[in-house]
C-alpha positions as CSV (number, residue, x, y, z in Angstrom):
1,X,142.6,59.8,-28.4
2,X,143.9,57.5,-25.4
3,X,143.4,54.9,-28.5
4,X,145.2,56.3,-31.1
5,X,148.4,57.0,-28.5
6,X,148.5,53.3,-28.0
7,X,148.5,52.3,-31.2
8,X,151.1,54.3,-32.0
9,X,153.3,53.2,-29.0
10,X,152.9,50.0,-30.0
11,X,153.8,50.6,-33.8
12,X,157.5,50.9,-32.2
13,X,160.2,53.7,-32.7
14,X,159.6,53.7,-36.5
15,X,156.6,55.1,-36.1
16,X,158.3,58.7,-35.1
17,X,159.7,59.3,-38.7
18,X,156.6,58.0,-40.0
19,X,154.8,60.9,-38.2
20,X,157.1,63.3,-39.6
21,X,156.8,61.9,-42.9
22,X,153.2,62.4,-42.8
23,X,153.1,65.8,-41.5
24,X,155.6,66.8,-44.1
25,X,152.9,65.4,-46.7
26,X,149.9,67.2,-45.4
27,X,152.1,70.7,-45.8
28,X,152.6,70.0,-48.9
29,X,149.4,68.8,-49.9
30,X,147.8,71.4,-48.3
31,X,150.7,74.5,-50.2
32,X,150.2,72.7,-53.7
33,X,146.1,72.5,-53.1
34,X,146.0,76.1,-52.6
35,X,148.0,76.6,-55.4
36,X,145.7,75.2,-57.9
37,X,143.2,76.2,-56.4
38,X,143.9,79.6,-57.0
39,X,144.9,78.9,-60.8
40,X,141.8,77.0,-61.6
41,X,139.9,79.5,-60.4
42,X,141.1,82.9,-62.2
43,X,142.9,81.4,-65.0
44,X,139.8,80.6,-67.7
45,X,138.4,84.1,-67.2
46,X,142.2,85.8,-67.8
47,X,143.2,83.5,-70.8
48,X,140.0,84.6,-72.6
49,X,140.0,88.2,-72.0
50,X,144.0,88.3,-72.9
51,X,143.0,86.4,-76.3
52,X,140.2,89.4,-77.0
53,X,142.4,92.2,-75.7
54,X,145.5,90.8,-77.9
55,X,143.2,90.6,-81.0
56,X,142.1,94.4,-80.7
57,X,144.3,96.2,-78.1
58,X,148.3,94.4,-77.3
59,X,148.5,97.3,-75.2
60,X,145.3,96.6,-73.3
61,X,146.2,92.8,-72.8
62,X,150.0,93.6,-71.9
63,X,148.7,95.9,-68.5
64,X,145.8,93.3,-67.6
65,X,149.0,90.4,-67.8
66,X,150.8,93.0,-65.1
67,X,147.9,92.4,-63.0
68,X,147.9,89.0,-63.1
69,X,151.4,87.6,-62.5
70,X,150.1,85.3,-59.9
71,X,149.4,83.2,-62.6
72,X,151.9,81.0,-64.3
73,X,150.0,82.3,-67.6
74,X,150.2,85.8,-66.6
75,X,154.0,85.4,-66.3
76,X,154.6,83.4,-69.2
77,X,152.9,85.8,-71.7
78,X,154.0,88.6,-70.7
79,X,157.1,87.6,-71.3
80,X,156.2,87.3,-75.0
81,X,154.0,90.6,-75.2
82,X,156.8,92.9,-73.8
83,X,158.7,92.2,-76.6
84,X,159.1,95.3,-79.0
85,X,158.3,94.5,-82.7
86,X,159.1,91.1,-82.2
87,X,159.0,88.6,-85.4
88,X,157.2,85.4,-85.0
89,X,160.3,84.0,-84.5
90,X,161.0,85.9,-81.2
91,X,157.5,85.8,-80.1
92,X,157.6,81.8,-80.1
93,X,161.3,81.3,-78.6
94,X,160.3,83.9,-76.1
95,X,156.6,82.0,-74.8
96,X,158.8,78.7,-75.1
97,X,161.6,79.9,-72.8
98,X,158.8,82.1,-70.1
99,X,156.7,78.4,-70.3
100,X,160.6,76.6,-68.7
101,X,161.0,79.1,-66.2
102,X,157.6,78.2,-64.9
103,X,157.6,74.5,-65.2
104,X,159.8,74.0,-61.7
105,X,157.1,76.2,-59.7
106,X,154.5,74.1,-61.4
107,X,156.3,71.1,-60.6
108,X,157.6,72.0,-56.6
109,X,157.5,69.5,-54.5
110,X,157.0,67.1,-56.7
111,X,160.5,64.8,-55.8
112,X,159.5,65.1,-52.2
113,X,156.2,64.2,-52.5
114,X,157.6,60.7,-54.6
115,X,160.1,60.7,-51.7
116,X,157.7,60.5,-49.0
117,X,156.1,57.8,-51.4
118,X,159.1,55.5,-51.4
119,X,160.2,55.6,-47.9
120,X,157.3,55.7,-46.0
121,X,156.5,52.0,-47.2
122,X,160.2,51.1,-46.2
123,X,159.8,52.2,-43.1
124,X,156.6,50.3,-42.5
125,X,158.8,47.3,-43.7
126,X,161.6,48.3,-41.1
127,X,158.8,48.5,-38.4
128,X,157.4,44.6,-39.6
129,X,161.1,43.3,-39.5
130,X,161.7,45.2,-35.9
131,X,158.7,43.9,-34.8
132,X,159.6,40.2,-35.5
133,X,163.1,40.0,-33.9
134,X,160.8,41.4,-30.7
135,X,158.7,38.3,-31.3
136,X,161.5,35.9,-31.6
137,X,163.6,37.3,-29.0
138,X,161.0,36.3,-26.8
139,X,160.9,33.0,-27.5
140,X,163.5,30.3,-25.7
141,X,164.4,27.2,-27.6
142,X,163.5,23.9,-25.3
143,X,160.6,26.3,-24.0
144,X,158.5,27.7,-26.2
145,X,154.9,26.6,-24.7
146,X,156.0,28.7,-21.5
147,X,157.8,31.6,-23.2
148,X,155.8,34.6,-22.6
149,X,152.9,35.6,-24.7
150,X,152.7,38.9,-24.3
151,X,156.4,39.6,-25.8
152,X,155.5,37.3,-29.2
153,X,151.8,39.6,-29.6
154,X,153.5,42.3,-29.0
155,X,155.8,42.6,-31.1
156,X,153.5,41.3,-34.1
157,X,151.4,43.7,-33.0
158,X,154.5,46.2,-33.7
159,X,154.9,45.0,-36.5
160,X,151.3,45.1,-38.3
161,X,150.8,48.7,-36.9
162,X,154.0,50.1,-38.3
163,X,153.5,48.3,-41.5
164,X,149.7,49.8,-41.7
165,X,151.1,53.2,-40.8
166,X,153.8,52.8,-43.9
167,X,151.3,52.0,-46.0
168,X,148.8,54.8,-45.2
169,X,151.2,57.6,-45.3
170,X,152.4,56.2,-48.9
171,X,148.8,55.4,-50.5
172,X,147.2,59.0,-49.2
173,X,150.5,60.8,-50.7
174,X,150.3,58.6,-53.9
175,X,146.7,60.0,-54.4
176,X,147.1,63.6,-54.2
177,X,150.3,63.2,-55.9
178,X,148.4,61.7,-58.7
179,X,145.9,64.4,-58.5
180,X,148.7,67.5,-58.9
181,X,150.8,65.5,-61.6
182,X,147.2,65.3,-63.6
183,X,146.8,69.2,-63.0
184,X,150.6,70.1,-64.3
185,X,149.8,67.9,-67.1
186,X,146.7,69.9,-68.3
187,X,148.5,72.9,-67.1
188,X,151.0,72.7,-69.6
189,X,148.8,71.8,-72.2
190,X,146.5,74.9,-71.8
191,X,149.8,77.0,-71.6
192,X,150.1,75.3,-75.0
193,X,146.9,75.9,-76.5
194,X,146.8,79.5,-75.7
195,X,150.3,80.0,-76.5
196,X,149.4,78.5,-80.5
197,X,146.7,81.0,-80.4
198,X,148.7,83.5,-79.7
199,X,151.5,82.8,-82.1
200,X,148.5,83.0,-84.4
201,X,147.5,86.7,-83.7
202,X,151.0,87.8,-83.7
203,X,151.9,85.9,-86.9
204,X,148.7,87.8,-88.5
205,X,149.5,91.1,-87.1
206,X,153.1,90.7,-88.4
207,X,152.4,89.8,-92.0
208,X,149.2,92.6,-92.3
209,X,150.5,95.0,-90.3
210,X,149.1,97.8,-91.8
211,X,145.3,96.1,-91.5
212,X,145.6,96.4,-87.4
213,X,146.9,99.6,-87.4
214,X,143.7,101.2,-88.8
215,X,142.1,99.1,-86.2
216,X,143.9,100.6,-83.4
């Protein structure tokens, strides 16, 4: 612990915002992980039970959606499903505009997380350039054999550290940023996917309507 301390003392004053930066990462990280956590883990099961409900009972799938509006999916569909005799038309222009109003939850934090991606390296740069006008202050023209050591590795020292630290902080956030941008991706197109099957089964009841009332 006593080690970590130093090295961060010696990273120089950069190495404040560079801690803030990072904890600001990990909150996020750790708010977005258990958000898709909790998608990925209840979403498959209600996507095919409202596709077997809608095919046989709307009214059946349109109460187990009201259950599930933690779900983006949940949200978006019933949008769509509370819609009374709604023409294909409707039905699609509705799931289109529910999928919109989701896309910023799916996407928070997103601009922060490229934020903390862009700065954080910056600041590892400001630390290296910091570091090196400690180095050469500490050097006198005329009288550089006897100039004092321990002011030139220091501040390289300041600035290697602080450069490291930029660089951590950006590469970790990079990679679960990646990770979250691959899960809105497939996200959206699931939302897709079930949404076209949807359209499907409405478009069918609409044009034989008469066919699923007998088998309601």
């Amino acid at each position: 612990m006593d080690t970590i301390w130093q090295l961060f003392q010696s990273g120089g004053v950069v190495m404040y915002p560079l801690l803030g930066l990072s904890i600001y990462s990990v909150a996020i990280i750790l708010e977005r992980s258990l958000f898709w956590f909790r998608i990925s883990r209840q979403q498959d099961k209600v996507t095919k039970q409202l596709l077997n409900l809608y095919r046989d009972d709307p009214l059946a799938a349109n109460t187990m959606l009201k259950r599930h509006l933690n779900l983006p999916i949940g949200r978006i569909f019933l949008v769509a499903l509370s819609l009374e005799r709604s023409t294909p038309q409707k039905f699609k222009l509705a799931l289109e505009s529910a999928a919109q109003a989701e896309i910023p939850i799916l996407k928070r934090f997103s601009n922060s997380l490229d934020t903390v991606i862009g700065v954080a390296p910056l600041l590892g740069l400001l630390g290296t350039v910091l570091g090196l006008i400690t180095s050469l202050s500490s050097l006198k023209l005329g009288d550089i054999e006897s100039s004092q050591a321990a002011g030139v590795t220091g501040g390289i020292g300041e600035a290697l550290i602080s450069t490291a630290a930029g660089l951590i902080v950006a590469i970790a956030t990079l990679f679960f940023a990646s990770i979250f941008r691959g899960l809105y991706l497939q996200q959206i197109a699931q939302i897709q996917e079930i949404g076209g099957q949807l359209e499907l089964l409405h478009l069918d009841r609409h044009e034989q309507p008469e066919t699923y009332n007998a088998l309601t």
